[in-house]
Steps between C-alpha positions, in 0.01 A plus 500: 500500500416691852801416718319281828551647839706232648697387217855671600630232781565171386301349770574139441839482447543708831274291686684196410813672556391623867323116588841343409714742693300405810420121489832465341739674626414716820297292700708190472776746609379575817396157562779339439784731745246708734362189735585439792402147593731470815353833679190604349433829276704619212852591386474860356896596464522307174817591308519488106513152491252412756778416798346632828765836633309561796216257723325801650130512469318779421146460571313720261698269226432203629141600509482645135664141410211299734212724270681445136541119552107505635395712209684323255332165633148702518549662158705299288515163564415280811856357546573345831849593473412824491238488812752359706752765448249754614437265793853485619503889507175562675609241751837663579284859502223380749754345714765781525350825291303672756606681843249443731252780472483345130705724276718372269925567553681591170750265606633155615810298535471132270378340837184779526656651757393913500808711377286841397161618715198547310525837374416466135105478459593319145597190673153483620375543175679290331358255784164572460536425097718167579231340731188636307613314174615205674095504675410483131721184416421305832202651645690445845298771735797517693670683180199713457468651828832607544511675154198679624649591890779613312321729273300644769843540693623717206129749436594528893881676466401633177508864639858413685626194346848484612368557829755491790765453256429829292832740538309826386481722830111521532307847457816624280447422088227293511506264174297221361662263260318323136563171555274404748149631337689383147550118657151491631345574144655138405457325870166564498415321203713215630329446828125580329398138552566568875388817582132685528393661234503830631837528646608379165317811319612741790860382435460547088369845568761609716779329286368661164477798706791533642710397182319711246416791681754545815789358349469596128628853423342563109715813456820358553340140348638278769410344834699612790646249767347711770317742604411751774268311713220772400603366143691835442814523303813461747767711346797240640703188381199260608246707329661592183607123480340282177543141434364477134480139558275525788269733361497250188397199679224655693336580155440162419369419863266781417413386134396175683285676767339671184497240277302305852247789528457569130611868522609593169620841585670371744701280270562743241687755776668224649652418120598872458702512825654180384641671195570832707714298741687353252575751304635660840708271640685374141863587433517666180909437494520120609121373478316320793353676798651609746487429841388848709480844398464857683140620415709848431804338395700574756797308615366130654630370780469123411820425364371246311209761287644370122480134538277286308313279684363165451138545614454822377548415104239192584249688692507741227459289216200354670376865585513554099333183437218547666471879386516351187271180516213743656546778257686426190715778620778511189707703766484242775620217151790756432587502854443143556750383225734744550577387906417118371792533286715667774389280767554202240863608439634549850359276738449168416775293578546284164818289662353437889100598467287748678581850484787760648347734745667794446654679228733815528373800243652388186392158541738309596491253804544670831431178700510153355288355810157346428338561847597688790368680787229694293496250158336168511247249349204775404535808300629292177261195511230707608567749211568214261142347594336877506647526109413149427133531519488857413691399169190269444263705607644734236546242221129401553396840394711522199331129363162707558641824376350827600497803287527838541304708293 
């Protein structure tokens, strides 16, 4: 018998397994200890347990928690419980998130009081996302229009977006960073419904553009962090920086952008960084991926370069996923159960629920915290969801096998 193309994933049983993990276990989590009824918003600094360490507010996490609660009522299920969380967060946002030119701060006291100025463009982003899914769920125009203001506020400090805050001494080593054009190739998608058509194809082009062509180095196999701002290689800590994680996440917001447009080619090359990337960044001694490396492997200066990470295991099992699901890739299967059964092993927290952050390299706990400053409600119920229907998607095509001749 001719072996089908999709037959080397148990689909189902993952699917289950990843629908489970989320209704079940991580989003009850966060709805149980991250509210805060009394001042608005969210609790992030979540130990093990769920006990709130710290009552600081950091805004691009209270936002990604406003847009998973919103797409989990627009996707899921239409559970007021659920609408009314993401309420209570994009109340406390509107109220106290914003300076007054209308960008975002990264931070606030539990009151909403600004602790850090707006110098991270992510909190906007994270913004825009929030209030374009909760437009979705209420239709409230109020919602809509200031995910769109703040979208147009980011294409406007694209080119600068720190801004007045930036510390690089202009005119010196000019650099610009991945993340931005990476973020947009997913943002734009989420604020479609609100946006014109064209500014939503100018934004895919540049996105794909920047991410696959500017960013993606196919000698070395990897995507740097940044670049020369003529998209030359810089030969310096910022340049010869990669995040393996990064680069793996932005290849499923480009497999969707394909998958959208119905560019096959596009797919395929998106699937074969996938596997480059993660065949990169493993750790042949201690499994997982790690956390940064030097392009030329020279010595890093984050200290932190061999930890496992939460959201990077997640963002590349859904990577492999969807290399899989749209080519019946058997490297992108391979792949995809060997970091499941990592990811499975390490960071879900049998005794508490949700998952450890952060791992040191052999695997161990580093930090038994469930949210933090940077961690909180969205990489691992967005991943969970992202694996959830992909696992279906996937176990649909093995009940209507396809074979390869």
């Amino acid at each position: 018998m001719m072996k089908t193309k999709y037959s080397m994933i148990d689909a189902e049983t993952l699917g289950k397994l990843y629908k489970d993990s989320l209704l079940n276990d991580v989003v009850p989590f966060w709805q149980t200890n991250s509210i805060d009824w009394a001042s608005g918003g969210f609790f992030t600094c979540l130990g093990r347990d769920g006990k709130v360490y710290d009552t600081d507010k950091f805004v691009w996490l209270q936002a990604r928690q406003v847009w998973t609660f919103a797409m989990l009522y627009n996707e899921v299920d239409r559970r007021q419980a659920w609408l009314d969380v993401a309420l209570a967060g994009a109340e406390f946002l509107a109220r106290h998130g914003m300076d007054p030119a209308g960008n975002w701060y990264f931070s606030l006291n539990r009151e909403g009081t600004p602790l850090v100025q707006p110098y991270n463009i992510f909190s906007d982003c994270f913004a825009a996302m929030a209030f374009g899914q909760l437009f979705k769920a209420t239709g409230g125009s109020g919602y809509g229009e200031l995910a769109k203001q703040t979208f147009e506020n980011i294409l406007k400090r694209r080119q600068h977006p720190k801004g007045r805050y930036a510390k690089a001494v202009p005119g010196t080593r000019e650099l610009k960073d991945f993340a931005l054009p990476m973020i947009l190739c997913n943002l734009v998608l989420e604020l479609e419904h609100l946006l014109d058509a064209s500014l939503v194809a100018e934004t895919i082009q540049y996105g794909i553009n920047e991410v696959m062509d500017t960013f993606y180095r196919p000698d070395e196999g990897v995507i740097l962090e940044a670049v020369s701002v003529d998209g030359s290689f810089s030969d310096s800590f910022e340049g010869r920086l990669v995040n393996p994680g990064h680069g793996l996440e932005a290849m499923w917001f480009v497999m969707d952008l394909a998958k959208r447009s119905g560019d096959e080619a596009l797919i395929k090359r998106a699937a074969d960084i996938t596997v480059q990337l993660v065949e990169y960044g493993w750790d042949e001694t201690f499994d997982g991926i790690f956390y940064f490396k030097d392009v030329k492997g020279c010595p890093l200066q984050q200290l932190e370069w061999d930890q496992k990470l939460w959201w990077v295991h997640i963002e590349t099992m859904i990577a492999l996923a969807k290399g899989y699901l749209h080519t019946g890739d058997g490297r992108c299967a391979a792949w995809f159960q060997k970091v499941h059964d990592y990811t499975w092993t390490h960071f879900p927290d049998a005794q508490y629920g949700e998952w450890f952050g952060y791992l040191n390299r052999r695997g161990e706990v580093l930090l038994p915290l469930k949210g933090g400053k940077w961690k909180g409600c969205f990489h691992v119920p967005r991943g969970l969801f992202q694996l959830w229907k992909t696992m279906d998607a996937i176990a649909e095509k093995q009940r209507r096998p396809i074979f390869q001749g």
